[in-house]
BAMIGU-940912 format. One record per atom (N, C-alpha, C, O): residue number from 1; residue in three letters; atom name; x, y, z. Coordinates in nm, 4 decimals. Example, Ala and Ser with C-alpha at 12.3 -4.5 7.8 and 13.67 -1.06 7.14 Angstrom:
REM BAMIGU-940912
<n=1, res=ALA, atom=N, xx=1.3190, yy=-0.5690, zz=0.7800>
<n=1, res=ALA, atom=CA, xx=1.2300, yy=-0.4500, zz=0.7800>
<n=1, res=ALA, atom=C, xx=1.3200, yy=-0.3300, zz=0.7800>
<n=1, res=ALA, atom=O, xx=1.4236, yy=-0.3319, zz=0.8465>
<n=2, res=SER, atom=N, xx=1.2850, yy=-0.2250, zz=0.7080>
<n=2, res=SER, atom=CA, xx=1.3670, yy=-0.1060, zz=0.7140>
<n=2, res=SER, atom=C, xx=1.2900, yy=0.0030, zz=0.7870>
<n=2, res=SER, atom=O, xx=1.3409, yy=0.1138, zz=0.8039>
//
This chain:
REM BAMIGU-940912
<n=1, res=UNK, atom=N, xx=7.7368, yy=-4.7097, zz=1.1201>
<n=1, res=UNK, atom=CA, xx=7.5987, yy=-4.7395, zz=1.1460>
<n=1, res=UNK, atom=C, xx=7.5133, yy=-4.6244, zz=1.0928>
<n=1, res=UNK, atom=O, xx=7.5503, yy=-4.5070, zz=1.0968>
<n=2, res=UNK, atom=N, xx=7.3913, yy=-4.6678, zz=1.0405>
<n=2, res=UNK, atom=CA, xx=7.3123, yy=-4.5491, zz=0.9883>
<n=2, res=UNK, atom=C, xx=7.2549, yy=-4.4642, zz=1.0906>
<n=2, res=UNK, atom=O, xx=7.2519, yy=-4.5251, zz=1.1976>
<n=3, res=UNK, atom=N, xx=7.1987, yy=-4.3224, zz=1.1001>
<n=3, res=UNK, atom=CA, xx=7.1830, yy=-4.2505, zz=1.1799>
<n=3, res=UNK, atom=C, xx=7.0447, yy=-4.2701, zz=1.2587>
<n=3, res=UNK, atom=O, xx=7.0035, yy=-4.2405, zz=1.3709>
<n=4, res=UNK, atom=N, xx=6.9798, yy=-4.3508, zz=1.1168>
<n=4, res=UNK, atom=CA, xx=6.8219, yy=-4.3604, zz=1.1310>
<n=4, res=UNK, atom=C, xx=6.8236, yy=-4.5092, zz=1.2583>
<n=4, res=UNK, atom=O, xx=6.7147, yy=-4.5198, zz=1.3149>
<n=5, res=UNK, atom=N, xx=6.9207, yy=-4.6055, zz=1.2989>
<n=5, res=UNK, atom=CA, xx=6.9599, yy=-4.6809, zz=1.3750>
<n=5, res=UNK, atom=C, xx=6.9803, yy=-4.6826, zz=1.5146>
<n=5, res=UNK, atom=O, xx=6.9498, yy=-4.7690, zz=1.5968>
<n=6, res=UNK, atom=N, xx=7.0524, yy=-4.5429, zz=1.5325>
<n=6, res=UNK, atom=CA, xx=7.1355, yy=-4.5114, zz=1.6227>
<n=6, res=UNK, atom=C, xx=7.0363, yy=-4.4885, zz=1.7831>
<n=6, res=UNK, atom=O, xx=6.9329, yy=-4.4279, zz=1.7551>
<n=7, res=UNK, atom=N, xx=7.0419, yy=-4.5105, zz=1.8845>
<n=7, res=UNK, atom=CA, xx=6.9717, yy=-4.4688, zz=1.9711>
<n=7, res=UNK, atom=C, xx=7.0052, yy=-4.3675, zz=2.0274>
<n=7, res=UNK, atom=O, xx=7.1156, yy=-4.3134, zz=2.0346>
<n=8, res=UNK, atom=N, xx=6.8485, yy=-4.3237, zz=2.0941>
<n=8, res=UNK, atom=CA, xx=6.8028, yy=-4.1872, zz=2.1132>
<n=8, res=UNK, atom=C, xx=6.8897, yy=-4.1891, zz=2.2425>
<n=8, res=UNK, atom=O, xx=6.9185, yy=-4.2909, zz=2.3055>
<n=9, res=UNK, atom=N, xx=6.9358, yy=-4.0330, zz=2.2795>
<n=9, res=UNK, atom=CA, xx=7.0122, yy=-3.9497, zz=2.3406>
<n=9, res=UNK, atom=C, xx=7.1990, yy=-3.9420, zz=2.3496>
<n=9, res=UNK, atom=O, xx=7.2724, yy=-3.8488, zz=2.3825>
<n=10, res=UNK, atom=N, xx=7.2252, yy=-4.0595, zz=2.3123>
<n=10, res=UNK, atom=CA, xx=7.3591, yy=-4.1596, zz=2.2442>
<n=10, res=UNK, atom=C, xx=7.4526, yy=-4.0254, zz=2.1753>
<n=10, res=UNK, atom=O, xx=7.3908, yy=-3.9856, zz=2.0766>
<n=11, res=UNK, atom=N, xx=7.5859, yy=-3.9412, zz=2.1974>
<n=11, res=UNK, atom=CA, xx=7.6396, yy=-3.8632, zz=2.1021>
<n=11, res=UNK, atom=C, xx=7.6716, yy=-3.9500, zz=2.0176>
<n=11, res=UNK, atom=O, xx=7.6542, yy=-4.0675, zz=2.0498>
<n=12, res=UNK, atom=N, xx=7.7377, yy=-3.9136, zz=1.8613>
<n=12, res=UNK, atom=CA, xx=7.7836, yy=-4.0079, zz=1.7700>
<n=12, res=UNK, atom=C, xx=7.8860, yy=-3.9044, zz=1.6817>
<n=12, res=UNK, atom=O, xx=7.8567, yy=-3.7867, zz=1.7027>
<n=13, res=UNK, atom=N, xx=7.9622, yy=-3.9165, zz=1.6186>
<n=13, res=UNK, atom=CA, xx=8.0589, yy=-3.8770, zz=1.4873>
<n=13, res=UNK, atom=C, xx=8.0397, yy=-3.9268, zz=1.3879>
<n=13, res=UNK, atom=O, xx=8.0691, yy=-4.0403, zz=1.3503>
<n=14, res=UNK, atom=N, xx=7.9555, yy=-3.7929, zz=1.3042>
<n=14, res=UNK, atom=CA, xx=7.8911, yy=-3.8372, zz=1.1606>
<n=14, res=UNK, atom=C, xx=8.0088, yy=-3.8224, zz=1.1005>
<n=14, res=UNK, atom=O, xx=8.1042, yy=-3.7447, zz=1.1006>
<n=15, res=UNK, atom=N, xx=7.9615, yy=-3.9537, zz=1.0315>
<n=15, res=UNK, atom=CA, xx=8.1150, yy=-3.9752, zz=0.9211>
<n=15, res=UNK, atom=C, xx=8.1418, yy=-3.9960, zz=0.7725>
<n=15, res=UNK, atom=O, xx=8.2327, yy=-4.0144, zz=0.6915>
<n=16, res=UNK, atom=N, xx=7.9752, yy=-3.9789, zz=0.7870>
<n=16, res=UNK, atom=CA, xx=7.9523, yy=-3.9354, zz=0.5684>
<n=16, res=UNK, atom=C, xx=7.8063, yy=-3.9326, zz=0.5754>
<n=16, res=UNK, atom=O, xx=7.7330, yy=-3.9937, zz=0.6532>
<n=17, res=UNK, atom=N, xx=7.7675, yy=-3.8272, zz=0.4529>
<n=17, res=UNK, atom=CA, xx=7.6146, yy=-3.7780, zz=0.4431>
<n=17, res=UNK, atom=C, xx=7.6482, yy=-3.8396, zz=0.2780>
<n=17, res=UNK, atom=O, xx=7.7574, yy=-3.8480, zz=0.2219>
<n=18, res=UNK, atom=N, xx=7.4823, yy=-3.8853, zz=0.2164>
<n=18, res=UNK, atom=CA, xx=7.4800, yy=-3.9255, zz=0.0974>
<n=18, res=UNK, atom=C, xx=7.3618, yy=-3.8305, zz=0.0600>
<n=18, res=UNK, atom=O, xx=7.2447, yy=-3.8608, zz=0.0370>
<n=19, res=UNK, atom=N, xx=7.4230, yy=-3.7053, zz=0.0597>
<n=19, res=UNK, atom=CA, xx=7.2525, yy=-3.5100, zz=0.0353>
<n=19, res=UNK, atom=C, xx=7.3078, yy=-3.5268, zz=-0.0944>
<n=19, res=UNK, atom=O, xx=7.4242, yy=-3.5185, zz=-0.1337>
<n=20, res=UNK, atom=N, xx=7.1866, yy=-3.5556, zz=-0.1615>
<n=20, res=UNK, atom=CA, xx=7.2001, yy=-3.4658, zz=-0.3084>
<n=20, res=UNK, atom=C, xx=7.3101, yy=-3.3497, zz=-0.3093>
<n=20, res=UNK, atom=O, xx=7.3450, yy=-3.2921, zz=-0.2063>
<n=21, res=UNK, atom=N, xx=7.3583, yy=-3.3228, zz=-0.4296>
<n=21, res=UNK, atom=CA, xx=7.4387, yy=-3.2333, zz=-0.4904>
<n=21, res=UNK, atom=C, xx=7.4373, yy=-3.0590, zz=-0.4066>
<n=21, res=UNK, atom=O, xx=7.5214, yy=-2.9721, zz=-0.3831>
<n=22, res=UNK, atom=N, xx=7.2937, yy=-3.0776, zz=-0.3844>
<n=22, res=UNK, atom=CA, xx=7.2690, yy=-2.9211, zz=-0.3095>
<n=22, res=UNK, atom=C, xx=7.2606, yy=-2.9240, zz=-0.1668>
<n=22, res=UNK, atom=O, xx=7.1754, yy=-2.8700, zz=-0.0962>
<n=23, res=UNK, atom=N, xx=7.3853, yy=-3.0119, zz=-0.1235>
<n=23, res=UNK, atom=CA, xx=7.3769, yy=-3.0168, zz=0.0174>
<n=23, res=UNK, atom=C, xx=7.4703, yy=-2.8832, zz=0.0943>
<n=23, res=UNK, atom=O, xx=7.5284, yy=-2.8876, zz=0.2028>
<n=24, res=UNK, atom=N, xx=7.4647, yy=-2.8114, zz=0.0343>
<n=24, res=UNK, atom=CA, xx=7.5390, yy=-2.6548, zz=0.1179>
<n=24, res=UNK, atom=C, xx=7.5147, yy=-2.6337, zz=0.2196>
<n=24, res=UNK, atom=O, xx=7.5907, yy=-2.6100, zz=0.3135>
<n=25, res=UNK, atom=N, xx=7.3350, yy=-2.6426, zz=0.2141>
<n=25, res=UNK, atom=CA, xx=7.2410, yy=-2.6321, zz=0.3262>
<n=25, res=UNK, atom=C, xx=7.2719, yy=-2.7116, zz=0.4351>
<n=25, res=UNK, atom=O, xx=7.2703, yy=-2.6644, zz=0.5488>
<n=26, res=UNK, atom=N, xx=7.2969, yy=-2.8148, zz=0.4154>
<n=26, res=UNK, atom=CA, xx=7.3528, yy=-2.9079, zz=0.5389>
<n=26, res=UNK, atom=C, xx=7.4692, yy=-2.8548, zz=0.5777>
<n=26, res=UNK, atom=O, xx=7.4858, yy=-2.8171, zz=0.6937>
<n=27, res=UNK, atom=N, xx=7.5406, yy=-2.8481, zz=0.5068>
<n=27, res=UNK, atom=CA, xx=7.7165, yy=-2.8290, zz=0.5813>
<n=27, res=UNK, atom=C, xx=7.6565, yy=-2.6995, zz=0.6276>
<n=27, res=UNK, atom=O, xx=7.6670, yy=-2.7044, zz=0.7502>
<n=28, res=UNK, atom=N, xx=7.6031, yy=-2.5940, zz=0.5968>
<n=28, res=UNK, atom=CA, xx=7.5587, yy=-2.4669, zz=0.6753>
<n=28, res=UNK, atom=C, xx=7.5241, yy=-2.4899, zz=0.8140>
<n=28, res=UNK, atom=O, xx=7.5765, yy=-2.4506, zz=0.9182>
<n=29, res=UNK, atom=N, xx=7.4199, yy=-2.5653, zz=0.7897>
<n=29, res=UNK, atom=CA, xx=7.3790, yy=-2.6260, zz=0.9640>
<n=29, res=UNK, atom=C, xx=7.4831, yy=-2.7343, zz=1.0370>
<n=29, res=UNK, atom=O, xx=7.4671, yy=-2.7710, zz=1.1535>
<n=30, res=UNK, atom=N, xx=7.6074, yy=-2.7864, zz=0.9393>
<n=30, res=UNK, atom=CA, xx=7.6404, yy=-2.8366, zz=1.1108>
<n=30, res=UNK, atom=C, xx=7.6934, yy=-2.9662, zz=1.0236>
<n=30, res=UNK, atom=O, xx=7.7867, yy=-3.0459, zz=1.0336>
<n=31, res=UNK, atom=N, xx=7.6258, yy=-2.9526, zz=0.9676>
<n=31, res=UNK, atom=CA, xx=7.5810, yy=-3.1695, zz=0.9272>
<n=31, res=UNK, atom=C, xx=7.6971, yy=-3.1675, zz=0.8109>
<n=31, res=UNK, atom=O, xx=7.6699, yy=-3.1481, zz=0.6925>
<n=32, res=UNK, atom=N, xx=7.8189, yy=-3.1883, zz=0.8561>
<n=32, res=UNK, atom=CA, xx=7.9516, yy=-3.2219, zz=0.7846>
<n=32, res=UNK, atom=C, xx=8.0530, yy=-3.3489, zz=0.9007>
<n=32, res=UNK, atom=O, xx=8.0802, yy=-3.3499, zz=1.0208>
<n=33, res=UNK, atom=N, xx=8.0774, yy=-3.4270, zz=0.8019>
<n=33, res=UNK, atom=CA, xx=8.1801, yy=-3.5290, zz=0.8356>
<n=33, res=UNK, atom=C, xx=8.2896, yy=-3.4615, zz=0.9660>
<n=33, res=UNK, atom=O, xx=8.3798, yy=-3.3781, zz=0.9584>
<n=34, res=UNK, atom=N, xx=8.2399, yy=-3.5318, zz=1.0715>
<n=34, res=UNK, atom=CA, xx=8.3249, yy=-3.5029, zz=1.1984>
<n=34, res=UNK, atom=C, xx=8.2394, yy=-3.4368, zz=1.3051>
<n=34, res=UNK, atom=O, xx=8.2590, yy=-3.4381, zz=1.4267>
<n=35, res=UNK, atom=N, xx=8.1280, yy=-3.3715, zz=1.2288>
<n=35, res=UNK, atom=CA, xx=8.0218, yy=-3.3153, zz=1.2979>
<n=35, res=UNK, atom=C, xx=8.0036, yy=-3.4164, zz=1.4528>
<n=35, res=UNK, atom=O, xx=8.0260, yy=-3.5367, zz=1.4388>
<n=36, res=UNK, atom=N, xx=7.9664, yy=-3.3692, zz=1.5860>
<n=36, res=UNK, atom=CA, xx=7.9401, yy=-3.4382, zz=1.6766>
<n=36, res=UNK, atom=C, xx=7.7650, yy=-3.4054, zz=1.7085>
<n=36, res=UNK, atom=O, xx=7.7186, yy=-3.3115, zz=1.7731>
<n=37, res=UNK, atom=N, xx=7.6846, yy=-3.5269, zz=1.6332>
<n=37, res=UNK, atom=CA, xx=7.5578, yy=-3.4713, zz=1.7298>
<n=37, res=UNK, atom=C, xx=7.4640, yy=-3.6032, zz=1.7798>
<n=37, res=UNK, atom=O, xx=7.4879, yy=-3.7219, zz=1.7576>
<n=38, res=UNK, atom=N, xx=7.3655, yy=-3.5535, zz=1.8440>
<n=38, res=UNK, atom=CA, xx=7.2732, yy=-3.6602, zz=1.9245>
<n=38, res=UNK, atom=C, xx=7.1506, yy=-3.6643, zz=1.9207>
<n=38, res=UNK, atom=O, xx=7.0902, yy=-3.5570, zz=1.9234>
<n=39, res=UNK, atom=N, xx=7.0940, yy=-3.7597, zz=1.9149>
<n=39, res=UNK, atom=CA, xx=6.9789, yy=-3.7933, zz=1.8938>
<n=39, res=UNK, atom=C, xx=6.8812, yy=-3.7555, zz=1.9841>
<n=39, res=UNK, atom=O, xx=6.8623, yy=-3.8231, zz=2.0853>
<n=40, res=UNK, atom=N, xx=6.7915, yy=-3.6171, zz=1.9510>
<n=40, res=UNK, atom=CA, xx=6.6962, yy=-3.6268, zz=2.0563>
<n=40, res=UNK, atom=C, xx=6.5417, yy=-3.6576, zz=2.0908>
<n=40, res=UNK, atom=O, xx=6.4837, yy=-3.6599, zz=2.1993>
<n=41, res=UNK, atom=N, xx=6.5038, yy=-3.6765, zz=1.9819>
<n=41, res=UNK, atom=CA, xx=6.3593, yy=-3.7161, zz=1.9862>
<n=41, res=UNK, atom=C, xx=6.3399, yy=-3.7869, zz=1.8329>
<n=41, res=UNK, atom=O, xx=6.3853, yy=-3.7303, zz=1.7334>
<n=42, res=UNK, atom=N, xx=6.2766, yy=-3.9008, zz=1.8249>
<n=42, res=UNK, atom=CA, xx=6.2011, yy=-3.9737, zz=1.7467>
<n=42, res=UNK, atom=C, xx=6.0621, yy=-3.9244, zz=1.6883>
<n=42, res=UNK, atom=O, xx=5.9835, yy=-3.8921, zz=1.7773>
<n=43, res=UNK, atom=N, xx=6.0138, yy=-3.9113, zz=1.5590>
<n=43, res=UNK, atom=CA, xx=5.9100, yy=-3.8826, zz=1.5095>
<n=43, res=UNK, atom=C, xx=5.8000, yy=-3.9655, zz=1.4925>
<n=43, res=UNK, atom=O, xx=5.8395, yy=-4.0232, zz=1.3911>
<n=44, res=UNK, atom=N, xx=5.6829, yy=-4.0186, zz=1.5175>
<n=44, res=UNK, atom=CA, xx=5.5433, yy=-4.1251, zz=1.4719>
<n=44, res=UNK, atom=C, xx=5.5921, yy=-4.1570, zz=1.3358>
<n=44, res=UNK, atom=O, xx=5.5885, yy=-4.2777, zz=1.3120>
<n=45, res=UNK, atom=N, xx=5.6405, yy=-4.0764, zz=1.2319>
<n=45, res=UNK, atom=CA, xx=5.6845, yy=-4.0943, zz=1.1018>
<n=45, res=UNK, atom=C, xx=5.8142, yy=-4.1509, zz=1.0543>
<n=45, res=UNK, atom=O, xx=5.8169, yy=-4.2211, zz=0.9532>
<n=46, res=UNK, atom=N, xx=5.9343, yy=-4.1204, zz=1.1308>
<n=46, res=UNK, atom=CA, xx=6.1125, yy=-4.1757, zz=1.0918>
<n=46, res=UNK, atom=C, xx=6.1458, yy=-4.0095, zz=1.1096>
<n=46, res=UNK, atom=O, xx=6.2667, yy=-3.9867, zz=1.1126>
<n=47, res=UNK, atom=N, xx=6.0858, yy=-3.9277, zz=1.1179>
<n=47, res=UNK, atom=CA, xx=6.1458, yy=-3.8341, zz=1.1545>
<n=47, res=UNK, atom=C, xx=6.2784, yy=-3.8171, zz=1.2501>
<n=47, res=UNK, atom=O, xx=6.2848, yy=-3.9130, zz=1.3271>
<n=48, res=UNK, atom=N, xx=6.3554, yy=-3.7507, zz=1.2631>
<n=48, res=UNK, atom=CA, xx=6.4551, yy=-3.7448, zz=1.3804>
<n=48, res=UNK, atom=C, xx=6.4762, yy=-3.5800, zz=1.4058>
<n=48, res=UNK, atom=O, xx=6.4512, yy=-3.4940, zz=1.3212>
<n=49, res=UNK, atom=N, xx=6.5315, yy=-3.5533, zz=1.5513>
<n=49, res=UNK, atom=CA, xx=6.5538, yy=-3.4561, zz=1.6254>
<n=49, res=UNK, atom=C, xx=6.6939, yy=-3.4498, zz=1.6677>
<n=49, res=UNK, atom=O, xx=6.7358, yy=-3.5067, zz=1.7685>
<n=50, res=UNK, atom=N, xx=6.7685, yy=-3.3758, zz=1.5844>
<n=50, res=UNK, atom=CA, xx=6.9020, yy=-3.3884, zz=1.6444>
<n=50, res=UNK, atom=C, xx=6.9361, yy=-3.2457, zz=1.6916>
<n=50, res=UNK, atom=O, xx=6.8884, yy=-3.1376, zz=1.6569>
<n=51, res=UNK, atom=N, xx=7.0823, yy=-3.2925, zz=1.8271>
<n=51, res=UNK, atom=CA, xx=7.1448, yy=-3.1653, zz=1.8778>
<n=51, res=UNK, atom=C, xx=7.2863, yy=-3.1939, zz=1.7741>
<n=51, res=UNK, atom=O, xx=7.3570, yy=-3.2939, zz=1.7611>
<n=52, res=UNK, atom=N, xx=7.2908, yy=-3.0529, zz=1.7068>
<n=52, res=UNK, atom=CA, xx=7.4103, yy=-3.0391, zz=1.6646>
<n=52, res=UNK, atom=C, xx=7.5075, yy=-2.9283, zz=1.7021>
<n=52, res=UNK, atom=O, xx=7.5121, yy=-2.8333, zz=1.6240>
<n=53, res=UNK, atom=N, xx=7.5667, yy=-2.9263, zz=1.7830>
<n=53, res=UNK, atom=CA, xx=7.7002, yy=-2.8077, zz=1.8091>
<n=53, res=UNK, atom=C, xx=7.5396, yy=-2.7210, zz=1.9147>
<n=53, res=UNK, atom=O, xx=7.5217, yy=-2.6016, zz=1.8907>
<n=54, res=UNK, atom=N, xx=7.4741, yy=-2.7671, zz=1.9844>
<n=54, res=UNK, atom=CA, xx=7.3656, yy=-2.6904, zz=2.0732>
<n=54, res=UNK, atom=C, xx=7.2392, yy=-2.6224, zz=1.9744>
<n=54, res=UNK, atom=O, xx=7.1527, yy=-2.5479, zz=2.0205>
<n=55, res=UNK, atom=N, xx=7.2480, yy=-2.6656, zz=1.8236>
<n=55, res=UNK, atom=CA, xx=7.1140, yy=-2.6280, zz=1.7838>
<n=55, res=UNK, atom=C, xx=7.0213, yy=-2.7473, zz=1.7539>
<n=55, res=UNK, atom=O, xx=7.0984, yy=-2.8389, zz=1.7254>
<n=56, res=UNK, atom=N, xx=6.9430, yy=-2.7752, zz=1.7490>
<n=56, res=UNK, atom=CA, xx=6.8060, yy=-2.8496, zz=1.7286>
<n=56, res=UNK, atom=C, xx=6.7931, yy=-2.8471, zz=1.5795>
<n=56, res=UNK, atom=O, xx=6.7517, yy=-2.7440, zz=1.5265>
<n=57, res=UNK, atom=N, xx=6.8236, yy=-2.9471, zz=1.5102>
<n=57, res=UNK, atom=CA, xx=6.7290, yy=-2.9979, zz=1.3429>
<n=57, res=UNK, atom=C, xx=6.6775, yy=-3.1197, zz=1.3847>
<n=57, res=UNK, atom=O, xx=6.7038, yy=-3.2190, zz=1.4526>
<n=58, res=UNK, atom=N, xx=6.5510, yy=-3.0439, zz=1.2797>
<n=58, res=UNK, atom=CA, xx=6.4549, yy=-3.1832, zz=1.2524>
<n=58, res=UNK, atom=C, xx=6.4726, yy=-3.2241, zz=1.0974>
<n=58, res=UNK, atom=O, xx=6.4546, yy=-3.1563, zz=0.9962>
<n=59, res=UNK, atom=N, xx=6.5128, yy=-3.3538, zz=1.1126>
<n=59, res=UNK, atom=CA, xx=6.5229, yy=-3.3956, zz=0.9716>
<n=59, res=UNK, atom=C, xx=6.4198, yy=-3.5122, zz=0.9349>
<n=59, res=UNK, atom=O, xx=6.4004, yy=-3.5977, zz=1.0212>
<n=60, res=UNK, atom=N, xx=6.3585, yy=-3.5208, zz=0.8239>
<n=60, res=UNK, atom=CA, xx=6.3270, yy=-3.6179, zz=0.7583>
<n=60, res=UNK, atom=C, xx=6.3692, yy=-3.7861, zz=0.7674>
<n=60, res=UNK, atom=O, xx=6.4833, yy=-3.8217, zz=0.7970>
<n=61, res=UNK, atom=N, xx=6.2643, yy=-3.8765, zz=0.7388>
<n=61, res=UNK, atom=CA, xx=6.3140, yy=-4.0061, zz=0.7437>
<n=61, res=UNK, atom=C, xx=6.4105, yy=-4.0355, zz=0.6619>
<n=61, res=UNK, atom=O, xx=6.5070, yy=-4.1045, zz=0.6946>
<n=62, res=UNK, atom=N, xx=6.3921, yy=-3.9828, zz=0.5416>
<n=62, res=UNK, atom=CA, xx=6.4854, yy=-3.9728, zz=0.4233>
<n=62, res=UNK, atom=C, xx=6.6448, yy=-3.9764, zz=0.4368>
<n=62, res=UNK, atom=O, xx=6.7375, yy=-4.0444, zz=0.3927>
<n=63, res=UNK, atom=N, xx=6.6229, yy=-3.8430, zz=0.5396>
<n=63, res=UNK, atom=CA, xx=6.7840, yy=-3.7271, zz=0.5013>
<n=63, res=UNK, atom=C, xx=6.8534, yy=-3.8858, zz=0.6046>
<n=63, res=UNK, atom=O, xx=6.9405, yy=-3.9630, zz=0.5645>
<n=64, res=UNK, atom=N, xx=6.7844, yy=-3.8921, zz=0.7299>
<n=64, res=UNK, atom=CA, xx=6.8215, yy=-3.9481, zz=0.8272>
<n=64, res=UNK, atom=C, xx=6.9264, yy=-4.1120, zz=0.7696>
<n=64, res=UNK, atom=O, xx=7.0368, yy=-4.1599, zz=0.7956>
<n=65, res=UNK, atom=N, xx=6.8359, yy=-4.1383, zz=0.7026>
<n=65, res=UNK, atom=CA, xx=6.8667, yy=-4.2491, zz=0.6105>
<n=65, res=UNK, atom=C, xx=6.9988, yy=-4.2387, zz=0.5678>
<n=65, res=UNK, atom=O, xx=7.0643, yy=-4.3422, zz=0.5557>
<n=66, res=UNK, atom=N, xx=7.0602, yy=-4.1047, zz=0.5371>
<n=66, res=UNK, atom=CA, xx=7.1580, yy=-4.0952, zz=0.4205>
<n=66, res=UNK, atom=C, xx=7.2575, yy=-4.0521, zz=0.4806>
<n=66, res=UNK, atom=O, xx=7.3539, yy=-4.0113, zz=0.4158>
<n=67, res=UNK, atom=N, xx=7.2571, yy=-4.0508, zz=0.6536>
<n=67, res=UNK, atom=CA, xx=7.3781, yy=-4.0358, zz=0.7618>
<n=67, res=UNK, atom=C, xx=7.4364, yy=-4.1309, zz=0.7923>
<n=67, res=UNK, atom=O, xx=7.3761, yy=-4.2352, zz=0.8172>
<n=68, res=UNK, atom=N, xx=7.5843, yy=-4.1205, zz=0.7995>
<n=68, res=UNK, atom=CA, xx=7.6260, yy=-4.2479, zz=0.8743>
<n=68, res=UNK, atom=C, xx=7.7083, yy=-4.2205, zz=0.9584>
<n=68, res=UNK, atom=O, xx=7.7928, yy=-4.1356, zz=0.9298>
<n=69, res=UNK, atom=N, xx=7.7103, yy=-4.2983, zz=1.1192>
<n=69, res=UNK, atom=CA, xx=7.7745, yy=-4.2257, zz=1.2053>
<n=69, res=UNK, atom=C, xx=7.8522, yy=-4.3384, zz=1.2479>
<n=69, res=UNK, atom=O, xx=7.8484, yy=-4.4492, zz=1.1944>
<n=70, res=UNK, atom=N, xx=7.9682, yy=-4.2850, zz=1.4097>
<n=70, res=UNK, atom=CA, xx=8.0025, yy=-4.3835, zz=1.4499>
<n=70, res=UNK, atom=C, xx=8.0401, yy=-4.3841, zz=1.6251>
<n=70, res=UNK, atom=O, xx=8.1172, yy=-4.2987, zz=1.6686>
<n=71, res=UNK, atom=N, xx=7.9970, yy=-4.4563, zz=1.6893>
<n=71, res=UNK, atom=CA, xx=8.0676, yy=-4.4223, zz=1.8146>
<n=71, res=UNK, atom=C, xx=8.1809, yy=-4.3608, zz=1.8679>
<n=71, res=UNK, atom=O, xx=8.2949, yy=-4.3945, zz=1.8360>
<n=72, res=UNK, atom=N, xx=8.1444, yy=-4.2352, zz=1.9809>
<n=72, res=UNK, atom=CA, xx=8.2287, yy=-4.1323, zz=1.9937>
<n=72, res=UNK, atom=C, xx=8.3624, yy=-4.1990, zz=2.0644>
<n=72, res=UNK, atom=O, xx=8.3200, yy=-4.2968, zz=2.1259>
<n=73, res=UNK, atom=N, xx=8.4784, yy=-4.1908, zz=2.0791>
<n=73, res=UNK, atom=CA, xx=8.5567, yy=-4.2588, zz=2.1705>
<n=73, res=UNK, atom=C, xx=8.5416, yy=-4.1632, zz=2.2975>
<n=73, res=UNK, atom=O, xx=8.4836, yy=-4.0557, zz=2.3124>
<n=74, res=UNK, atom=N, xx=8.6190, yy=-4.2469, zz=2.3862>
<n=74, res=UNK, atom=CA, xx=8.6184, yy=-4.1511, zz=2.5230>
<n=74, res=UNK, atom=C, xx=8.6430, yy=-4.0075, zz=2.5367>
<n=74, res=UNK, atom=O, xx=8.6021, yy=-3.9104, zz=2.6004>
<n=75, res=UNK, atom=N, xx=8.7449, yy=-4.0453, zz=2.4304>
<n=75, res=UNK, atom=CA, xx=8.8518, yy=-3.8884, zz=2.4649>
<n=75, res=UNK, atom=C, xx=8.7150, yy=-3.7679, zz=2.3523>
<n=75, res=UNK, atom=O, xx=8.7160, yy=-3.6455, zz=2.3397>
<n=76, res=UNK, atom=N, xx=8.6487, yy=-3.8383, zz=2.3118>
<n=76, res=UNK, atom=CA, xx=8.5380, yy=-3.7536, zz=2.2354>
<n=76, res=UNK, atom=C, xx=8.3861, yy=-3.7351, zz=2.2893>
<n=76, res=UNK, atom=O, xx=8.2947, yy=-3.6663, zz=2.2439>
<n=77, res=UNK, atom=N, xx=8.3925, yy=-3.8412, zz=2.4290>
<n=77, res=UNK, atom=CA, xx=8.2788, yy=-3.7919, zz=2.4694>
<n=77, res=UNK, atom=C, xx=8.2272, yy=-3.6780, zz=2.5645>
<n=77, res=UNK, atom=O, xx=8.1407, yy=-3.6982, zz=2.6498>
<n=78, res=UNK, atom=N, xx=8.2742, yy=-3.5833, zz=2.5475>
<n=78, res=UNK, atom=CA, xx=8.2713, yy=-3.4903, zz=2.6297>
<n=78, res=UNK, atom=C, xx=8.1611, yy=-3.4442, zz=2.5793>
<n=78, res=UNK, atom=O, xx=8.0798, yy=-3.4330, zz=2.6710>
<n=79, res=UNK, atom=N, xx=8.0980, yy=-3.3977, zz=2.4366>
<n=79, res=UNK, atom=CA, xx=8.0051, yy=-3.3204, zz=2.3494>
<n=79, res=UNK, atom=C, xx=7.9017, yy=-3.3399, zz=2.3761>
<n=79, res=UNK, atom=O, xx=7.8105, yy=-3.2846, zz=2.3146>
//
């Protein structure tokens, strides 16, 4: 399911990013395949607010777009 989909406060397991070539920056912050994060606030714009590993990004409608996640199983919802 896409990330931009997903409902707010919900954990999820991102399970592929489609970042341009210069996505370093992402895997720096967090945002790599297996990553566990959650949705915390919605933008007036498509903006999104995510917790990743306990830090806060705000991403774009865009980036948001180009996440795809998937429901955590039990034994994974602890995060």
């Amino acid at each position: 399911m896409n990330l931009s989909a997903w409902p707010r406060g919900r954990a999820a397991r991102l399970v592929s990013t489609d970042f341009p070539t210069g996505s370093l920056r992402a895997k720096e912050l967090g945002l790599r395949p297996g990553a566990i994060v959650r949705v915390t606030q919605r933008t007036l714009f498509g903006g999104t607010v995510l917790d990743v590993s306990g830090s806060r990004l705000a991403l774009d409608r865009t980036s948001v777009r180009r996440m795809i996640v998937e429901p955590l199983d039990v034994e994974g919802a602890l995060s």
